[in-house]
N, C-alpha and C positions, 0 to 999 in steps of 0.2 A: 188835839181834839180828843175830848172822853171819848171812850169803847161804845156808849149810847147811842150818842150823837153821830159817829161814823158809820154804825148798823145801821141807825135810821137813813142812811144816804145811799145804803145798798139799796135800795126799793127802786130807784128812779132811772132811768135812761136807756142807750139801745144796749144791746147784748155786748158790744166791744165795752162800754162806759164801766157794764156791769163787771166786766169780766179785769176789766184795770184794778178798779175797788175791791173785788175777789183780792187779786192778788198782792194788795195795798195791806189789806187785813190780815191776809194771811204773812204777810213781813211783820207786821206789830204786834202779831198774836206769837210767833216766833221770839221776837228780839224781847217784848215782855218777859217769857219766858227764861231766859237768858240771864236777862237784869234781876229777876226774880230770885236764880239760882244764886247767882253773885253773890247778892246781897247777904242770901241766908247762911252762904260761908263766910259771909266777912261778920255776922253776929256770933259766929262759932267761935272765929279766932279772935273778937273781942272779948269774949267770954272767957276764953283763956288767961286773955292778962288782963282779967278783971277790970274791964271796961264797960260796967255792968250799963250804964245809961245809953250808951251805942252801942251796945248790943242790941236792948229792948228799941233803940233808934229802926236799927238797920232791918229788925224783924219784924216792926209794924209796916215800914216801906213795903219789903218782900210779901206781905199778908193780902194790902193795896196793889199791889200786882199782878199778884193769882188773881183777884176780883174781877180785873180789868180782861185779863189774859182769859178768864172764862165766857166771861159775855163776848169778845171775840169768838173764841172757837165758838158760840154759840150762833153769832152771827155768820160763820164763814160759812157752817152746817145747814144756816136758811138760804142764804144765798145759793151755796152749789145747788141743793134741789131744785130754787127756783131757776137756775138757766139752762141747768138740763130739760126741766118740762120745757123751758122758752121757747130751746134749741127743737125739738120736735119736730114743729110745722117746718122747720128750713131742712132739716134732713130728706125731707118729700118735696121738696121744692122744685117745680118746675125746670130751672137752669142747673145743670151737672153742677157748675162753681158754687153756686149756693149750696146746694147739699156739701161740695168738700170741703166748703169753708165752716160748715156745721161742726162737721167733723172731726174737723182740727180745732176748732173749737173746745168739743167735746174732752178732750185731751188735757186742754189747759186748767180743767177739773181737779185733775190729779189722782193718784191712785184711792185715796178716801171718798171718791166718787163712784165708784163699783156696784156696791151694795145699792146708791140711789138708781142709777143705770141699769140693775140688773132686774131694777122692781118696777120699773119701765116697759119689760119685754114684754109678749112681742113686738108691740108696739102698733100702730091702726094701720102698717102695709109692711111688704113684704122687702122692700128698700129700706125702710126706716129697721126694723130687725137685723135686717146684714149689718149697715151701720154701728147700731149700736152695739152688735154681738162683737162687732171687729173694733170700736174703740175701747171696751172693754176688754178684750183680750190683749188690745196695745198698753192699759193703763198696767194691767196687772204684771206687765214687763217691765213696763218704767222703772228707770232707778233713779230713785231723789233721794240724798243725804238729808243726817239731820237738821242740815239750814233749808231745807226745801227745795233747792240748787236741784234741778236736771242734771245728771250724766247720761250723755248718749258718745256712742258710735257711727261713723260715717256710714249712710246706706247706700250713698253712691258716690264713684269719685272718675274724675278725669287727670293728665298730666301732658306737659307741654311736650311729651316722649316718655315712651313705655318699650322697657328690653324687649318683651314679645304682648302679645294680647292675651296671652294667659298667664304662663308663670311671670312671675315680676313686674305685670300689670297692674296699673293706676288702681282698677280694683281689689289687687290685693293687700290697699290700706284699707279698703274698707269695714266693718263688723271691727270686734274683738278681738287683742292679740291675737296671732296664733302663730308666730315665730319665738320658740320659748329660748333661745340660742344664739347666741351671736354667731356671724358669721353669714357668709352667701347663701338667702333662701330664696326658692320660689316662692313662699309666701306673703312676701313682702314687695314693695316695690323699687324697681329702677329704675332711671332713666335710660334713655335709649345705649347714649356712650357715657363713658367714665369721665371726666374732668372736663365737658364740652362747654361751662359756661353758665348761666344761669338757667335755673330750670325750676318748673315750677309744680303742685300737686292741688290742687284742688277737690273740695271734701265737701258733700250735701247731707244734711242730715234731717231727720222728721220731723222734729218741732222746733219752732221759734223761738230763740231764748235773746236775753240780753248778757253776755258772756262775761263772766267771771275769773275762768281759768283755760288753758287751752293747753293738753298734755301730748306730746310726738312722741312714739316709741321709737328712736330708733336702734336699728340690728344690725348694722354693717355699714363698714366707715363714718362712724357720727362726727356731729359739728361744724356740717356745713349749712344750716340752716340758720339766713341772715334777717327773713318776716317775716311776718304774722297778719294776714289781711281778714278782715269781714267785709262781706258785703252788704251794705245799707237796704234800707225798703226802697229806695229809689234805683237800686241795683250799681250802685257806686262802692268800688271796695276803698274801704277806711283802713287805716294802720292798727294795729291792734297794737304788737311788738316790733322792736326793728333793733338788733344788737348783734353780739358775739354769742354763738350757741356753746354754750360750757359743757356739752356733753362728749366725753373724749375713751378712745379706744372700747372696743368690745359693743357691747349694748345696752341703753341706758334711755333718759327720759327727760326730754328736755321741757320743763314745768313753767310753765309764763301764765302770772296774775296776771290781769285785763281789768281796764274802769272804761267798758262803752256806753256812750250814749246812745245806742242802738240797739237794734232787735237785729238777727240772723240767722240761719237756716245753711250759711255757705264759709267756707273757713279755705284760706289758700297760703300754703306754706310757700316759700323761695328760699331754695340753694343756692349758695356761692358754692356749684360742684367741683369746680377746679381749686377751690381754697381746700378741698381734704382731698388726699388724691385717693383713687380708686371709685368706682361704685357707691355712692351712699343712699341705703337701702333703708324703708321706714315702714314700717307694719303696720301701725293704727296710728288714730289720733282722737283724742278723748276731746269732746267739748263740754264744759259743765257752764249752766246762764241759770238766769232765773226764769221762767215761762214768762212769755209774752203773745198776747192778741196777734 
C-alpha cells in the first residue's frame, strides 16, 4: 500500500483501530528508512566498480523511499496529535478503567508524543492534568532503540520461593541491574533452597509489547534457566523459549530472540535448580517488544 493511501486510513475507527495503524506506520516509516539506507550504500559500492547504471538504479530506488518514508512520518505526526486530543474525554471518564486504559494508551504514543501532550496541559480538570503530567513524565523515561523496540525493566515480580522477603527477594529482579559482580548478592534473587527442583520467577512490567527479545542477568550460579513464558491477553502463559541456558560460571546473560504472536505485560522464567548446583541467583531481566494496544 502507497504512504497516501495508508494515511488516508489513519482517519477512521475507535482509538485501539487507530492506535494499531499508529503503530503499523510507524514499522514502515522505520523499515523504509532502513531499505533507503541500504540501498544508498549499495550505489556507493557500485560506483566503485564502475557499475555506473546501478548505481544511478539503486539511487533513484533510495530517492523513492525517502518520499515514501516522509509522507509516513508525516502522517504518524497527524495521527499522534489526533489520539491524544481523542484520548482526553476517557482520561475524565467516569469508570477508574476507562481513565487507566487512556492512560496506557497514552503511552503507546511514544516518546515524540511529549511536546503534543505537553501543549495539552492543563487540560479541562484536575484528573486529566495528573494524567497527562504522569504519562509524560513516563514517556520521557521510556527507552526505544533505533527500531522503535521498548526496553523495559520489571516493575514488579513474584517467585515460587524467595530466600527471605528482602534480601534475595523475588523483588530484587526487579528495575535495572544492580548486582555489578558476580557472586552471592542480596541484590538479586534466590530461591528459597539450593538445588530443590523447579522453580520459578515471574516478571510484570508497564507496557504491553509484542516481544522480541527477553535478556536474564544472571549473577550466581548460571544456567539453570530451562523457559521462557508470556502470558497471553487471555491470561494463558505461552512458550516463548524452552532449551539449554549457555550461560556458565561467574555472571553473564542469557539473550533469547522471540517471534510471539501475542501482546504481554508478564514474562516467567523456570529453573532446573538442581541441574546447577548451589543457589542460582538473577538480578534483572530486560524485556524489549514492539508497543501494543
Amino acid at each position: 500500500m502507497n504512504p497516501i493511501a495508508l494515511a488516508c486510513l489513519l482517519f477512521a475507527g475507535t482509538p485501539d483501530d487507530d492506535l494499531r495503524q499508529l503503530l503499523d506506520v510507524r514499522r514502515a516509516h522505520r523499515e523504509k528508512g532502513t531499505e533507503a539506507a541500504t540501498l544508498r550504500r549499495s550505489a556507493h559500492e557500485e560506483l566503485d566498480r564502475a557499475a555506473y547504471d546501478r548505481a544511478v538504479e539503486s539511487h533513484r530506488r533510495a530517492a523513492a523511499l525517502e518520499v515514501e518514508r516522509v509522507a509516513l512520518g508525516k502522517a504518524e505526526a497527524e495521527q499522534v496529535g489526533k489520539i491524544a486530543f481523542a484520548l482526553l474525554k476517557d482520561l475524565d471518564h467516569d469508570v477508574v478503567e476507562s481513565r487507566d486504559r487512556a492512560s496506557r494508551q497514552l503511552l503507546l504514543l511514544g516518546p515524540g508524543a511529549v511536546p503534543v501532550l505537553e501543549r495539552l496541559l492543563p487540560g479541562p480538570s484536575a484528573e486529566v492534568q495528573y494524567r497527562l503530567t504522569d504519562a509524560i513524565a513516563k514517556l520521557k523515561r521510556l527507552e526505544v532503540d533505533v527500531e522503535g523496540r521498548l526496553h523495559q525493566w520489571a516493575s514488579t515480580a513474584s517467585a515460587s520461593s524467595e530466600y527471605t522477603d528482602t534480601g534475595w527477594s523475588a523483588m530484587q529482579a526487579a528495575g535495572k541491574p544492580d548486582t555489578l559482580a558476580a557472586g552471592d548478592a542480596r541484590s538479586a534473587w534466590a530461591s528459597m533452597s539450593a538445588d530443590g527442583g523447579e522453580e520459578w520467577l515471574e516478571l510484570g512490567y508497564e507496557h504491553r509489547v509484542r516481544p522480541t527479545r527477553v535478556r536474564v542477568h544472571e549473577t550466581y550460579n548460571p544456567g539453570a534457566v530451562v523457559r521462557i513464558d508470556g502470558r497471553d491477553e487471555e491470561g494463558a502463559w505461552r512458550v516463548l523459549w524452552e532449551g539449554k541456558d549457555p550461560v556458565r560460571e561467574g555472571a553473564g546473560w542469557l539473550e533469547v530472540p522471540v517471534t510471539a504472536g501475542f501482546a504481554t505485560r508478564s514474562i516467567r522464567i523456570t529453573l532446573d535448580s538442581a541441574g546447577v548446583a548451589g543457589w542460582n541467583e538473577i538480578d534483572a531481566v530486560e524485556l524489549v517488544g514492539e508497543g501494543a494496544p
